[in-house]
C-alpha positions in Angstrom: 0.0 0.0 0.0 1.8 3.2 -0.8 1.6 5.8 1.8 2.6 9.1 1.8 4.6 11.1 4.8 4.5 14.5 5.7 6.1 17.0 7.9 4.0 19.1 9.2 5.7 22.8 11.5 3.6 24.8 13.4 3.7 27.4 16.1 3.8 25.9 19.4 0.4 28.3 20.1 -1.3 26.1 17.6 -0.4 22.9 18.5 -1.5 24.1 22.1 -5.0 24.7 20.5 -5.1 21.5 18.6 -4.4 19.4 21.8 -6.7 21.5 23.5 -9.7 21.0 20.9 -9.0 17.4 20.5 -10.6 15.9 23.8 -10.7 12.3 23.1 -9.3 12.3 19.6 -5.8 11.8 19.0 -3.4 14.7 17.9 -2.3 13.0 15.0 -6.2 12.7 14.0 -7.0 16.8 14.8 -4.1 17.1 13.1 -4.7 15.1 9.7 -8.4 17.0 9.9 -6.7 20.7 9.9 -4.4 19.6 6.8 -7.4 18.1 4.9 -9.0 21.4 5.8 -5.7 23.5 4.7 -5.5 21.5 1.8 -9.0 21.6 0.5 -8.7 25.9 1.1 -5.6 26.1 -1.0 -6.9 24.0 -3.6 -10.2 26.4 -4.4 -8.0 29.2 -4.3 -5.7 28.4 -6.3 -8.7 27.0 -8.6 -10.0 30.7 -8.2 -6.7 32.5 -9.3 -6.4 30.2 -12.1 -10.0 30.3 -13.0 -10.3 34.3 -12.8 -6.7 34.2 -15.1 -8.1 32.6 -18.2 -8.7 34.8 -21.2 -12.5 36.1 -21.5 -12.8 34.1 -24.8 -11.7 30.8 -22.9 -14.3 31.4 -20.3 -16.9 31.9 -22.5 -15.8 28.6 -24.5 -16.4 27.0 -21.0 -19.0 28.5 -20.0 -20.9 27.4 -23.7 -19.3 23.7 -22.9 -21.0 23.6 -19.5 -23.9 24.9 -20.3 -24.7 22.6 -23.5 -27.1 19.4 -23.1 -25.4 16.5 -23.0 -27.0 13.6 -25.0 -28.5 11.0 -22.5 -28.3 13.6 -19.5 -31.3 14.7 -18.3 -31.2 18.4 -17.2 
């Protein structure tokens, strides 16, 4: 199974709060929750700047591509 390992620095403050606001979880699970959560907030921003980037004409192409009826898909 492959598995993936990452180092992870934070202010002592924060991990304070995370061992605080994990009760009966685990660290390393409060911890895995606030990268998912990092992650995920990058990710759509970075989607954003990329998005808000393209040319007007590409946007519009995409725009016409989403918006078309897809044979078999009901709307």
């Amino acid at each position: 199974m492959p598995t993936l390992n990452i180092t992870l620095s934070l202010p002592q403050h924060e991990i304070d709060s995370i061992r605080e606001a994990a009760g009966s979880e685990s660290l390393a699970a409060m911890t895995a929750q606030a990268l998912r959560r990092e992650l995920r907030a990058r990710s759509a921003a970075a989607y954003s700047a990329w998005n808000e980037a393209l040319p007007e004409e590409v946007k519009a192409d995409l725009d016409a591509w989403d918006a078309a009826p897809m044979p078999g898909w009901e709307a």
